[in-house]
C-alpha positions in Angstrom: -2.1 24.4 2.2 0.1 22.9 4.6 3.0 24.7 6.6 6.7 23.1 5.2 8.7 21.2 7.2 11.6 22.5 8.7 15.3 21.4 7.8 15.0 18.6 10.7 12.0 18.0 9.7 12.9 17.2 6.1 15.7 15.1 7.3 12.8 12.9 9.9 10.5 12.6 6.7 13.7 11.8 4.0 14.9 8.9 6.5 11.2 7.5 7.5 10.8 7.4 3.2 13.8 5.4 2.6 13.1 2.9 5.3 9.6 2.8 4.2 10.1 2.3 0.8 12.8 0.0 1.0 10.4 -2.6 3.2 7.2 -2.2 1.0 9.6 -2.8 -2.4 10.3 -6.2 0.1 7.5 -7.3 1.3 4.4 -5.1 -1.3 3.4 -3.8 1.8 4.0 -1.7 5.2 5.5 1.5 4.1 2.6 3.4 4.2 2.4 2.3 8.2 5.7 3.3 8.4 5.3 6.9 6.5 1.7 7.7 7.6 2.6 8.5 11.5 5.2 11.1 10.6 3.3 12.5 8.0 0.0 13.0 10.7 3.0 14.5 13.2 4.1 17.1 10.7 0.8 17.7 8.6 -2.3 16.6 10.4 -4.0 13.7 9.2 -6.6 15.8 6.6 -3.1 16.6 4.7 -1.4 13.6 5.4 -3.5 10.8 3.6 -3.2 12.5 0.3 0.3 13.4 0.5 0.8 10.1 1.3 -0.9 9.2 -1.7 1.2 11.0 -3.9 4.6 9.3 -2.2 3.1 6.1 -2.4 2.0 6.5 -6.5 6.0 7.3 -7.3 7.1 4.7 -4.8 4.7 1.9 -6.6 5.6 3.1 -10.0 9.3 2.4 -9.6 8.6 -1.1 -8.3 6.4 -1.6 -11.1 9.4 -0.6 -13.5 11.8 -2.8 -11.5 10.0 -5.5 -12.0 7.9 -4.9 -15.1 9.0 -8.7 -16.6 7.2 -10.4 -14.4 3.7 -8.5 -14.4 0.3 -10.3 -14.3 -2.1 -8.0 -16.5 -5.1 -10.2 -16.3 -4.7 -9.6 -12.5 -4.4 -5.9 -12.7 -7.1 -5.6 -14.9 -9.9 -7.5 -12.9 -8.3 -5.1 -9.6 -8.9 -2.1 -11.7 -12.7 -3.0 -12.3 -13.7 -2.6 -8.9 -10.8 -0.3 -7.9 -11.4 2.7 -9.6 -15.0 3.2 -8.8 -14.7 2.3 -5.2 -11.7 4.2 -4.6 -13.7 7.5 -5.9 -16.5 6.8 -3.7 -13.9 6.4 -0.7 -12.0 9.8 -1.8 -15.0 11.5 -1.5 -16.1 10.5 2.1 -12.6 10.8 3.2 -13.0 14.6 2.4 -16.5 14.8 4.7 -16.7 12.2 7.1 -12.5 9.9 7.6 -13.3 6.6 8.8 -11.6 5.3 12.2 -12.1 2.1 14.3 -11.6 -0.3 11.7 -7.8 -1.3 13.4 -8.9 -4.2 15.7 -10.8 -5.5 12.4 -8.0 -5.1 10.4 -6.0 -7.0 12.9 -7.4 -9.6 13.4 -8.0 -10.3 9.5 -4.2 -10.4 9.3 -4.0 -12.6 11.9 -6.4 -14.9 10.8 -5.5 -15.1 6.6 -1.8 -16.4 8.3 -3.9 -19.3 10.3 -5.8 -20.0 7.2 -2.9 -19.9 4.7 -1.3 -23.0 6.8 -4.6 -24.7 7.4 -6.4 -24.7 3.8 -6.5 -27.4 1.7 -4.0 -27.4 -1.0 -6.1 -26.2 -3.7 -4.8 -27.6 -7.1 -6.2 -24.6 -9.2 -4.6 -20.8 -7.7 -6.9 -18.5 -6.5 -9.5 -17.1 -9.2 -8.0 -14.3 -11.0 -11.7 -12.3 -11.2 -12.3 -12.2 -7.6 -9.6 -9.3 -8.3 -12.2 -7.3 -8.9 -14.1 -7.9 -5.4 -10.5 -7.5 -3.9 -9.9 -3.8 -5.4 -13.3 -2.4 -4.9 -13.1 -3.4 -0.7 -9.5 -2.6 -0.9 -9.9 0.6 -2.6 -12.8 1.8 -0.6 -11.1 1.7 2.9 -7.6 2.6 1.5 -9.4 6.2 0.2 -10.7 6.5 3.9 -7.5 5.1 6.1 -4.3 6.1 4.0 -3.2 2.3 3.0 -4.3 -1.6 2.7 -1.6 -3.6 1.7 -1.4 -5.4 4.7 -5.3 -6.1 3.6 -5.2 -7.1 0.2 -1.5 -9.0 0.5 -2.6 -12.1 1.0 -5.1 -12.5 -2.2 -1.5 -11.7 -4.2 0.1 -14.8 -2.6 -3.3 -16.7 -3.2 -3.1 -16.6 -6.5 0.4 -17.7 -6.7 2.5 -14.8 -6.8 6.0 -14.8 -5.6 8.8 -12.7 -5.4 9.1 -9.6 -8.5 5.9 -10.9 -9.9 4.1 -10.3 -6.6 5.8 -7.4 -6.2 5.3 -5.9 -9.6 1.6 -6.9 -9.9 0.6 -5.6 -6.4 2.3 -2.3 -7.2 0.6 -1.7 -10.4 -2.8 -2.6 -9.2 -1.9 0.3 -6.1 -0.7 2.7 -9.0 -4.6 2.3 -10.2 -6.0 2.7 -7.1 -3.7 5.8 -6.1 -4.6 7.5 -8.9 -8.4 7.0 -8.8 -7.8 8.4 -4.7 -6.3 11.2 -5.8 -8.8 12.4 -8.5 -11.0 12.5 -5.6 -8.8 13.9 -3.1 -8.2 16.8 -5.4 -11.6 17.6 -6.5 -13.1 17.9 -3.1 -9.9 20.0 -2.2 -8.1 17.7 0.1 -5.1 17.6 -2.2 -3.8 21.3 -2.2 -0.8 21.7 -4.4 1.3 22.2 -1.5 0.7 18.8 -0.3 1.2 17.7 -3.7 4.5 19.2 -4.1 5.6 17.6 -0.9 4.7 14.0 -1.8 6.5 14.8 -5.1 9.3 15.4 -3.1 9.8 12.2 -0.9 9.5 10.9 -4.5 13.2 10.2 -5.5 13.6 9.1 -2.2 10.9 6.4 -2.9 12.3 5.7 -5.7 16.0 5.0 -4.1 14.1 2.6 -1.7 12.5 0.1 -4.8 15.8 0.2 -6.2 17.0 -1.3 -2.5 14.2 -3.6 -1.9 14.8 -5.0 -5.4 18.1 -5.9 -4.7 17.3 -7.7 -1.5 14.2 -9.5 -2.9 16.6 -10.8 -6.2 18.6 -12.4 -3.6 15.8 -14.2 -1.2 14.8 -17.9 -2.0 10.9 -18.1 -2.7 10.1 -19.8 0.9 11.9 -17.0 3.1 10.3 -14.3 1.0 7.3 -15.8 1.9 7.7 -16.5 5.3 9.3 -12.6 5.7 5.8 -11.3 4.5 3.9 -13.7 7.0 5.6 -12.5 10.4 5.4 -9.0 9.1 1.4 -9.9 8.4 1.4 -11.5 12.1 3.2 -8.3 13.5 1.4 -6.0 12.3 -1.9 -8.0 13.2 -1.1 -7.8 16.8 -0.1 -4.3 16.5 -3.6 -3.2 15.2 -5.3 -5.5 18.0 -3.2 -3.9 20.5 -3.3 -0.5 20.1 -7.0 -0.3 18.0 
């Protein structure tokens, strides 16, 4: 079970939760980068991915309620086909054997889906909705090892032709699947100890708070600078992972 944070600590983790929350209920992605390092700091990485998990379940769950109008079931469906099987395969080896070294990959995929998202074709049909399931089993396999992948599986959402709360929404109910699926197998091989869990509960009004904020801004954001708001956080965070590995 992990040692609780002190006071300051509470107040570190509380503020990192807002901010991180606020910018994945903006852009369907980067909390979890955000959350992650002060979790590792407090916890230790064996504790942190799984309390992590449990934060990012409530904080997807509100978006998915925020913006629960403008889901795309047929998407969330094919995601959960390979999702839920690959993400209990991943939760397992997490327990025995966490993966590292995949950064500078991760990296430059980012980089690369922005070059090829202005250099494509236009294609006149959207991005086929059963490749989903490809999408959720890869994405769900290394999100089980690493913690998070929305930065990964991001740009398949704005293939297909989501915008704003429908790319939002969807994304975030596909991540409540695969979150849940994690933490089956985080718990059963003992990774998830109910002290962790009672801490992710925790920073969950707080994620909560941070959807209702990011909801707010993305209501007011034309289509195009939503867009281009995920793409230079993509490109960021690309050089990021290519810097530091």
């Amino acid at each position: 079970m992990p040692n609780m944070p002190g006071i300051v600590q509470w107040i570190i983790l509380a503020v990192v939760a807002l901010v991180a929350s606020t910018l994945a209920a903006v852009t369907g992605f980067g909390g979890a980068a955000i959350l992650l390092p002060a979790l590792v700091v407090i916890f230790g990485v064996r504790a942190a991915v799984p309390i992590l998990t449990v934060a990012q379940l409530i904080g997807n769950g509100s978006r998915v309620w925020f913006n629960r109008k403008e889901l795309h079931w047929r998407v969330v469906g094919w995601f959960a086909i390979g999702a839920v099987p690959f993400a209990l395969v991943g939760g397992y080896l997490f327990a025995k054997a966490p993966l590292t070294g995949l950064t500078r990959l991760v990296g430059a995929f980012l980089l690369v889906v922005v070059v090829w998202r202005h250099a494509r074709p236009r294609r006149s049909r959207p991005f086929p909705v059963a490749a989903f399931a490809g999408i959720g089993a890869g994405g769900s396999f290394i999100s089980a090892l690493v913690g998070s992948v929305g930065p990964i599986m991001a740009p398949f959402f704005l293939a297909y032709g989501l915008a704003k709360g429908a790319y939002i929404g969807t994304e975030a109910l596909s991540t409540v699947v695969m979150h849940l699926a994690k933490l089956v197998a985080y718990r059963q091989t003992a990774v998830l100890t109910l002290g962790g869990a009672a801490v992710g509960l925790a920073l969950g009004p707080i994620m909560v708070f941070g959807s209702f904020l990011g909801k707010q801004i993305v209501d007011c954001l034309p289509e195009k600078v939503f867009v281009a708001i995920i793409e230079a956080v993509l490109v960021v965070a690309g050089i990021l992972f290519l810097v530091r590995g």
